[in-house]
C-alpha positions as CSV (number, residue, x, y, z in Angstrom):
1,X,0.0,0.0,0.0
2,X,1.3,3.7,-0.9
3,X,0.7,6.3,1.5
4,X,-0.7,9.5,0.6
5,X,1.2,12.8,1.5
6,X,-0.6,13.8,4.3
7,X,-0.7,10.5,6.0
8,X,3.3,9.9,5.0
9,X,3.5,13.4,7.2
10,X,1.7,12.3,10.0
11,X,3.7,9.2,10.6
12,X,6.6,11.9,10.1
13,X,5.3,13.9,12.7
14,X,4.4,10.5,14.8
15,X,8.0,9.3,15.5
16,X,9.3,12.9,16.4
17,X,6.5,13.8,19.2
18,X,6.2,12.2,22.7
19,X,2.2,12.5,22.4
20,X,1.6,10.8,18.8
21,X,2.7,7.8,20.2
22,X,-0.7,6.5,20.8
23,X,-2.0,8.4,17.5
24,X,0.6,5.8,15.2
25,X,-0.3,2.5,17.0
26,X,-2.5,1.1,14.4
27,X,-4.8,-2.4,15.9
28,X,-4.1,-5.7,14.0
29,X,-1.4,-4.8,11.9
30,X,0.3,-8.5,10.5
31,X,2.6,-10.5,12.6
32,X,4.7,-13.1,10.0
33,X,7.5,-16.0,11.1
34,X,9.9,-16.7,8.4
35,X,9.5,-20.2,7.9
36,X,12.6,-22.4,6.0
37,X,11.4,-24.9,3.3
38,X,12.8,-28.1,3.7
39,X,11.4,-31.7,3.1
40,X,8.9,-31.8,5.6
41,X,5.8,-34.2,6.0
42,X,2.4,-32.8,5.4
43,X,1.7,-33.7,9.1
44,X,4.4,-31.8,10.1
45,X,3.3,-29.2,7.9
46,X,-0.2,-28.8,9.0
47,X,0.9,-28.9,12.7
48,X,3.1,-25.9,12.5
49,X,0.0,-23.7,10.7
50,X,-2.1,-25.2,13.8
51,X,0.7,-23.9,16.0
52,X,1.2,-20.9,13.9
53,X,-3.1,-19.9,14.0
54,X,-2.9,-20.7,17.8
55,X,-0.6,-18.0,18.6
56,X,-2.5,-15.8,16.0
57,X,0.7,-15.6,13.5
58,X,-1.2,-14.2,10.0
59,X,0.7,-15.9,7.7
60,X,4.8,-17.9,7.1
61,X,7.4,-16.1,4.5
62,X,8.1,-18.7,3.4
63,X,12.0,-19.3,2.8
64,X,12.1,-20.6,-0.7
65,X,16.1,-20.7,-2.4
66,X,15.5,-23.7,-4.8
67,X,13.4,-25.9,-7.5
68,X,13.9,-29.5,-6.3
69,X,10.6,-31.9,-5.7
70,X,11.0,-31.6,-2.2
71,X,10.9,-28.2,-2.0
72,X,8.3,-27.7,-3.9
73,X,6.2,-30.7,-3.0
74,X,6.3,-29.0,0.9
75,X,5.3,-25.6,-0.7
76,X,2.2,-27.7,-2.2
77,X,1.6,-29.2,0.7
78,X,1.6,-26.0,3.2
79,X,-1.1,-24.5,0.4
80,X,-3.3,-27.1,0.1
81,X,-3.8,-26.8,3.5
82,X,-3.5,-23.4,4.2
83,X,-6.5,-23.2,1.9
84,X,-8.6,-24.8,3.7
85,X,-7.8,-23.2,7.5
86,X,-7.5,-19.3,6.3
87,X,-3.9,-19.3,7.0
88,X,-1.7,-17.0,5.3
89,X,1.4,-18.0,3.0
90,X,3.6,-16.2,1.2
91,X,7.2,-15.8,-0.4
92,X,10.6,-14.5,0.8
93,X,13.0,-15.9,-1.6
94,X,16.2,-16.8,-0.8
95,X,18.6,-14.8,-2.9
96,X,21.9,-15.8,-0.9
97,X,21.8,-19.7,-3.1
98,X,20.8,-20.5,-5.9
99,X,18.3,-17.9,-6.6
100,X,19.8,-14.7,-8.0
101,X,17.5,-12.9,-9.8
102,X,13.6,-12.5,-10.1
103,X,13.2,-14.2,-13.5
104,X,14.1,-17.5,-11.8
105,X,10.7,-17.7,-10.0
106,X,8.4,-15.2,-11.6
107,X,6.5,-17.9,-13.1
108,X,6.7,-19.7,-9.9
109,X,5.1,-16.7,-8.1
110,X,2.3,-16.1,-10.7
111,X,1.2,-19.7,-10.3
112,X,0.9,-19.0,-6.4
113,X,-0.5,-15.6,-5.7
114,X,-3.9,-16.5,-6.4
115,X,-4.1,-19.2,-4.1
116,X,-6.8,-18.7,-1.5
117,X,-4.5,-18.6,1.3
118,X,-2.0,-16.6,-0.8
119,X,-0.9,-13.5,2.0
120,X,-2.3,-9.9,0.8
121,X,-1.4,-6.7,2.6
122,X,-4.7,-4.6,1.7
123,X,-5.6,-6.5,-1.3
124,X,-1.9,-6.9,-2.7
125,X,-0.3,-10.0,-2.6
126,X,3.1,-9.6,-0.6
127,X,6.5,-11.2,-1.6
128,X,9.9,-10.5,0.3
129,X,13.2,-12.0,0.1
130,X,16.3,-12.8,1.9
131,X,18.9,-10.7,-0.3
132,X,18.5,-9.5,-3.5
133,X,20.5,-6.3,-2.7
134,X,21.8,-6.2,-6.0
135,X,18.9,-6.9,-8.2
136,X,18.0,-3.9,-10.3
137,X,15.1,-1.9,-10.5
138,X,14.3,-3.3,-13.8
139,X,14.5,-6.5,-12.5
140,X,11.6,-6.1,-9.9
141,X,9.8,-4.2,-12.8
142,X,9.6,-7.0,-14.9
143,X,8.5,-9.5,-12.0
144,X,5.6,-7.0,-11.6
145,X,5.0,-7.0,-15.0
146,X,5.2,-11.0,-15.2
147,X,3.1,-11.5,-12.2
148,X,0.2,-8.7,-12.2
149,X,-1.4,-10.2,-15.1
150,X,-2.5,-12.9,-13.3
151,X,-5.8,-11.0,-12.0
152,X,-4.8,-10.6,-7.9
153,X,-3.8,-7.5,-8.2
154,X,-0.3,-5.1,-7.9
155,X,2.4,-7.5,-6.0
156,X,3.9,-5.9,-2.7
157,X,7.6,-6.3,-2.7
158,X,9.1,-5.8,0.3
159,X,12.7,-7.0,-0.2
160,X,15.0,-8.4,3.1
161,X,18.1,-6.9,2.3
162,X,21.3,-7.5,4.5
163,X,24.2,-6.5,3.5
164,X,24.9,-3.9,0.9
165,X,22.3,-1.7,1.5
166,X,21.5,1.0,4.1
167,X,18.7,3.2,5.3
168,X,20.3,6.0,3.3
169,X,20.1,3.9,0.1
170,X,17.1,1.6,0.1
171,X,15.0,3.2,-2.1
172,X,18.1,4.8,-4.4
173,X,17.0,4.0,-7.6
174,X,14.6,0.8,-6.8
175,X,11.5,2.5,-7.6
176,X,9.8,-0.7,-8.1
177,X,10.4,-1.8,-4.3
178,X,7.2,-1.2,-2.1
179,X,9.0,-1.5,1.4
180,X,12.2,-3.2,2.9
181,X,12.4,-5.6,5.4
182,X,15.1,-5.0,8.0
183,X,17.0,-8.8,8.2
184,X,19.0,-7.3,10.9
185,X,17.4,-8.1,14.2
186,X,20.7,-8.5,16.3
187,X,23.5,-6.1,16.6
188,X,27.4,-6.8,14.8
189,X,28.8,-9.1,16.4
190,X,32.3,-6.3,16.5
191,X,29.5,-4.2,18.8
192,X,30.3,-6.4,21.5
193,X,28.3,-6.7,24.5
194,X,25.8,-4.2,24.3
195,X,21.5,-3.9,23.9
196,X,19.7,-4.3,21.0
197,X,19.3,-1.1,18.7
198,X,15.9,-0.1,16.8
199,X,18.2,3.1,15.7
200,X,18.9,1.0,12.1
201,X,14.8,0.2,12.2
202,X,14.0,3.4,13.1
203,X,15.8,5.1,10.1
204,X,14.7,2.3,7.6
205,X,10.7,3.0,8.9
206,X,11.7,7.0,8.5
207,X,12.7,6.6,4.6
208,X,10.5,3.9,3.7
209,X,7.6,6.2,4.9
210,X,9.1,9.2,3.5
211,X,8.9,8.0,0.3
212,X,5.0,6.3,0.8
213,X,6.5,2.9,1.4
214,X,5.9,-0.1,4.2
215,X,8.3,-1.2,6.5
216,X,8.5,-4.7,8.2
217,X,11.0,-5.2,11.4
218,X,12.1,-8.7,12.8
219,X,12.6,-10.2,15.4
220,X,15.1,-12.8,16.8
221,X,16.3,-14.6,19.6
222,X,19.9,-14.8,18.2
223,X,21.8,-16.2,15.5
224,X,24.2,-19.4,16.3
225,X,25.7,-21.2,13.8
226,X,28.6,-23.9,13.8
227,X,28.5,-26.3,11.0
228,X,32.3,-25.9,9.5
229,X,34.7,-22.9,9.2
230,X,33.6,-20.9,6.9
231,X,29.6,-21.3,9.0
232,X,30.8,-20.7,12.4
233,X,29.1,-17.3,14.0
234,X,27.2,-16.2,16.8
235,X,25.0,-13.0,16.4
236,X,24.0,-11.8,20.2
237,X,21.5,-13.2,22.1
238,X,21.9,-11.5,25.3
239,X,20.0,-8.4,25.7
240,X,18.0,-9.1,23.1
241,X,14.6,-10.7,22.1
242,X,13.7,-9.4,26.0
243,X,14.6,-5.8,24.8
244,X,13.3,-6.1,21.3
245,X,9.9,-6.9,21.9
246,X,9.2,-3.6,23.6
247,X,11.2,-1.9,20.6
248,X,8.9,-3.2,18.3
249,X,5.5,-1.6,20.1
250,X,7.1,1.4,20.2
251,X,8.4,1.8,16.7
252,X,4.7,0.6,15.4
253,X,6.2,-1.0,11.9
254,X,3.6,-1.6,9.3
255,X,4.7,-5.4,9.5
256,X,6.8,-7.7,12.1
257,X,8.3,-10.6,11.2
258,X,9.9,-13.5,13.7
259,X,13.2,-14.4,12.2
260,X,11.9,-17.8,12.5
261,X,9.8,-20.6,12.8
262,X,12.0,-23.0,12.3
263,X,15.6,-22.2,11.0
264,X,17.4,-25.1,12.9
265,X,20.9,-24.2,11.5
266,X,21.0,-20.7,12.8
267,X,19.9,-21.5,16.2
268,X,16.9,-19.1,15.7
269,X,13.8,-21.4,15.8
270,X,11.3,-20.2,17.7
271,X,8.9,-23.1,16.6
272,X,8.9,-26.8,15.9
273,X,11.9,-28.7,14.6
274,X,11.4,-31.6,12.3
275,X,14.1,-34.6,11.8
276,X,13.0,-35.2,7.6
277,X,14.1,-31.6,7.0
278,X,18.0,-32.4,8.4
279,X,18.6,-36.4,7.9
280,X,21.8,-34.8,6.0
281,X,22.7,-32.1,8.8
282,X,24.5,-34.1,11.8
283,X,26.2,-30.7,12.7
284,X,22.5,-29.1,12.5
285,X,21.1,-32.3,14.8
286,X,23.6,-32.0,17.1
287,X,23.0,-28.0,17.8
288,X,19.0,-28.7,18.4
289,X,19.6,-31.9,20.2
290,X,17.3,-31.6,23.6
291,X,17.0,-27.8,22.9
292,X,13.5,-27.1,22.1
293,X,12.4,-23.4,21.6
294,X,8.7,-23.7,22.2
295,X,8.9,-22.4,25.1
296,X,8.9,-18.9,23.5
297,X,5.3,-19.5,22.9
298,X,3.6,-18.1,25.8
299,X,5.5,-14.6,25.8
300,X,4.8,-14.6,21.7
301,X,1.3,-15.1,22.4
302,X,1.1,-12.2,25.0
303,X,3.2,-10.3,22.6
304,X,1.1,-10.6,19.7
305,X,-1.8,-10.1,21.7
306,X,0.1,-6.3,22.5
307,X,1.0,-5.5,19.5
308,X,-2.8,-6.4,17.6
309,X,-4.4,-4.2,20.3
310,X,-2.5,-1.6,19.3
311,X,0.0,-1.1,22.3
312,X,2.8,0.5,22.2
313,X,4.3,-0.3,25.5
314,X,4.6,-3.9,27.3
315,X,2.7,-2.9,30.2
316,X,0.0,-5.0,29.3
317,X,1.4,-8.5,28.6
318,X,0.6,-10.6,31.7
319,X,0.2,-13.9,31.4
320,X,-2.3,-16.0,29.1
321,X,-2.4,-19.2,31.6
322,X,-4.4,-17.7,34.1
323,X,-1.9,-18.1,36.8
324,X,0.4,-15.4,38.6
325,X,3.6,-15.6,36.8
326,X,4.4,-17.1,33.0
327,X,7.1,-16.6,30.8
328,X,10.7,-18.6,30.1
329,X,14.4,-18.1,30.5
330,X,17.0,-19.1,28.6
331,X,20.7,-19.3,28.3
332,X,24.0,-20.8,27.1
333,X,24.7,-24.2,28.0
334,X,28.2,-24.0,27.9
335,X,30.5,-21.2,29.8
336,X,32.0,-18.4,27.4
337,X,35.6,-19.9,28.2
338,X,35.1,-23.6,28.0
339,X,37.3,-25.3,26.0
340,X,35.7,-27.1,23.4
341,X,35.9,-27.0,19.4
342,X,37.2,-29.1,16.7
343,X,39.5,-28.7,13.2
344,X,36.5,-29.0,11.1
345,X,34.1,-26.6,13.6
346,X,36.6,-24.0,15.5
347,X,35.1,-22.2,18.9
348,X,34.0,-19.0,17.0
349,X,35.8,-15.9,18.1
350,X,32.2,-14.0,18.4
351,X,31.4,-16.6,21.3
352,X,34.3,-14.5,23.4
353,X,33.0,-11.0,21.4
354,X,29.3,-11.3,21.9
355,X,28.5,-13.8,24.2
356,X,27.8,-13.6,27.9
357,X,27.4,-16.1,31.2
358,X,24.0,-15.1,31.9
359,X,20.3,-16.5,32.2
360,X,18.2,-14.1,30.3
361,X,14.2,-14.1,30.7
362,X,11.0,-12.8,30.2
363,X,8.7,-13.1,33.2
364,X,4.7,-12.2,32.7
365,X,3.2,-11.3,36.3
366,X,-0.6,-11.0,36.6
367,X,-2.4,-7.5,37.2
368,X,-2.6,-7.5,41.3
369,X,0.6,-9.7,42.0
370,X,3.4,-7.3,43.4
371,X,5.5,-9.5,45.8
372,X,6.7,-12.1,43.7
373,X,10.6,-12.7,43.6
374,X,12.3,-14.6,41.2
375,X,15.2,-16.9,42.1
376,X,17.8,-18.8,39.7
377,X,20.1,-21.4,40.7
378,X,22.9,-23.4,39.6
379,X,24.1,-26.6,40.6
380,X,22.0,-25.4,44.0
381,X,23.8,-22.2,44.3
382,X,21.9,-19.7,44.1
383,X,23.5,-17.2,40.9
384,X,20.7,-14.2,41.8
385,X,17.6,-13.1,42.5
386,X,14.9,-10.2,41.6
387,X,12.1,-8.6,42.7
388,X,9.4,-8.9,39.6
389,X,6.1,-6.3,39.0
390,X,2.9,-6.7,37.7
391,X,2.9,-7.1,33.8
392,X,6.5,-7.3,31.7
393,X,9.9,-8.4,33.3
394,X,12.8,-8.1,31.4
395,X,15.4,-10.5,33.2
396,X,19.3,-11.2,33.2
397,X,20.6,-13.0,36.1
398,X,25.0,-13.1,36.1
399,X,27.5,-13.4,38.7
400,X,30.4,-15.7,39.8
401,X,28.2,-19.0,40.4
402,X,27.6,-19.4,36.9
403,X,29.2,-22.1,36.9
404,X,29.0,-25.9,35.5
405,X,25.7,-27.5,36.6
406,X,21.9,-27.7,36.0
407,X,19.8,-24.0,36.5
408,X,16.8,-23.9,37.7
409,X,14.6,-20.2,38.1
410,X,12.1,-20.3,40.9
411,X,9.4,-17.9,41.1
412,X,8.1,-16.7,45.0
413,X,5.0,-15.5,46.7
414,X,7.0,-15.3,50.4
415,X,7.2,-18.8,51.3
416,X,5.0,-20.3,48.5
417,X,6.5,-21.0,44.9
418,X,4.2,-20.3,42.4
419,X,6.4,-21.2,39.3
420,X,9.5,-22.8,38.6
421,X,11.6,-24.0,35.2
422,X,14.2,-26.1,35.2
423,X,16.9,-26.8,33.0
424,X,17.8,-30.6,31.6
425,X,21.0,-29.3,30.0
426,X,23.8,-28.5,32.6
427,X,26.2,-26.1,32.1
428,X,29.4,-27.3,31.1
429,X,33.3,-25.9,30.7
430,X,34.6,-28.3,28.1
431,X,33.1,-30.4,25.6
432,X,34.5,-31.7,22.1
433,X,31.8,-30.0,19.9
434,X,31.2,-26.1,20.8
435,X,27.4,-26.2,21.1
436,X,26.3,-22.2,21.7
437,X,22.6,-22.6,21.5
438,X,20.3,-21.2,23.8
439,X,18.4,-23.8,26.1
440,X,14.9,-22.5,26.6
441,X,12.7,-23.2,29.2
442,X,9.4,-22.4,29.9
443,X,8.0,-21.3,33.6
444,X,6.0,-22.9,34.8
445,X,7.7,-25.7,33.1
């Protein structure tokens, strides 16, 4: 959708007063989850749109980077059923492989977008990518032109670029772009160990809407990857999705995107994990062995509940369970200096840059409850404690008894616990395999 000039103005006006911060927050704008395609079974398939409606996701961008049966017999799959549930679909194709330009799958595209379930953003069907920062204007022209004719309407393009491009330059000479995704959900690793920034989404959201365009910000745990030498990072997860959540109420994008549902080799799943997609990947099974990330669900929910409302604080996520405190906590299951790594996967120098010895969490406290205290432990010693309010808690607990052993995080009412999670991973100081992967763990568990 373009904006007209007066609107464009307002939003201008919006992000530079303290009082049109209520005036900007627009109810049910879409939440996506950028969703890898793999070979994954249609049961597997229709259980993460179940999962996906339940936490009232609108639709997967879906991660397409290549034409083989399996890939495009899961794309079929997620359709057909997609069709017949009012789930949304669409594309974010994967520039970074095989996929280079838009002629590749413009007829791909044009044979999707009027599926029923096919994702459009006031009446335009929406396609994004992962790349594509050096595709020319013409280039998106043409898929337009290839696409439109099939009769559902102007394609959206809202291209994820991540690497050559800047806020300055987005929209220098790409006319044919309608938005820009920001990929960038996690500070540079070089930043060290600081707090998320929205100043990068912040600046994209200002020139996208300068020029009448939409803007979509992510979202993301972290990024962990350790599958050989030359795929061996760690983008920070500390001080992050805790902090980012409350960013993205603020800013008031015209689109959100979790970065992802399932991306099992960059440690950023924040749904289900299926064993079909990686029978190939033993470095990939080893990183998600025992660490499920479902436990995110319950503070998505309440997020998404938030940010459809229209809020632009986190004063009103509490929790969705009915009970007096829900949430998770999550951390590394190895210390920062344990000695671990191989020839073929090194320790990455970003775990020592980025990475902390901490248990980071989000606690949801019900409306009333205002003497609740949360406690973590390891191996029994206790490594802190604090004092939680009512609504949002945004929680790192460090100190010197982080050490090897099992954490647990205890929630109190005085002398009556009212929640607890506990960890089935201990922590470790050496290991063969470097494994930097969040364990996450739901309270109550």
């Amino acid at each position: 959708m373009k904006l007209t000039t007066t609107i464009v103005a307002g939003l201008l006006a919006a992000l530079g007063s303290g009082l049109a911060v209520e005036q900007r927050a627009t109810k049910n704008k879409p939440v996506f989850a950028h969703y890898m395609i793999g070979q994954i079974n249609p049961e597997h398939s229709r259980k993460d749109i179940d999962d996906a409606m339940k936490l009232k996701i609108d639709a997967f961008a879906l991660n397409f980077d290549q034409f083989q049966s399996w890939s495009t017999n899961t794309v079929s799959d997620l359709f057909d059923y997609a069709d017949t549930v009012g789930f949304g679909l669409f594309f974010s194709f994967d520039h970074n492989g095989v996929l280079k330009t838009p002629d590749q799958y413009e007829n791909y595209l044009k044979d999707h977008v009027q599926r029923k379930s096919y994702y459009k953003y006031n009446g335009r069907p929406l396609v994004s990518t992962f790349g594509g920062d050096n595709v020319k204007d013409a280039e998106w022209q043409r898929l337009k032109d290839v696409v439109n004719p099939a009769g559902a309407g102007n394609i959206l393009i809202v291209p994820g670029f991540f690497q050559n491009v800047s806020p300055d330059n987005a929209f220098t000479n790409r006319n044919n772009i309608d938005g820009v995704f920001n990929w960038n959900s996690w500070l540079p690793t070089y930043e060290g160990k600081k707090r998320v920034s929205m100043v990068e989404d912040n600046a994209y959201q200002n020139k996208a809407h300068a020029a009448g365009k939409v803007f979509m910000m992510g979202i993301s745990p972290l990024q962990y990857k350790n599958i050989d030498k030359g795929n061996n990072w760690y983008r920070r997860g500390e001080d992050n999705l805790e902090y980012r959540l409350g960013q993205a109420l603020e800013l008031q994008p015209d689109m959100l995107q979790f970065q992802s549902w399932n991306d099992a080799g960059e440690s950023h799943y924040m749904g289900n994990t299926w064993p079909e997609s990686m029978t190939l990947a033993k470095e990939i099974q080893a990183n998600i062995k025992d660490r499920p990330h479902t436990a995110y669900w319950p503070i998505m929910k309440a997020f998404i509940q938030a940010w459809k409302a229209g809020d632009t604080t986190t004063a009103n996520m509490v929790p969705t369970n009915g009970k007096p405190v829900e949430g998770a906590f999550w951390h590394h299951t190895m210390t920062v200096d344990a000695n671990c790594g191989t020839e073929k996967q090194p320790k990455s120098a970003d775990i020592k840059t980025a990475a902390e010895d901490a248990v980071s969490g989000i606690l949801l406290v019900a409306k009333g409850k205002t003497n609740l205290v949360a406690v973590v432990n390891v191996n029994g010693n206790k490594l802190d404690q604090k004092n939680l309010k009512e609504g949002y808690n945004a929680l790192k607990f460090t100190g010197p008894n982080f050490k090897p052993g099992k954490v647990q995080l205890e929630v109190w009412d005085g002398s009556t616990m009212v929640g607890g999670g506990y960890g089935a991973i201990p922590i470790t100081d050496s290991a063969t395999v470097c494994n930097y992967n969040f364990q996450v763990v739901a309270v109550p568990s």
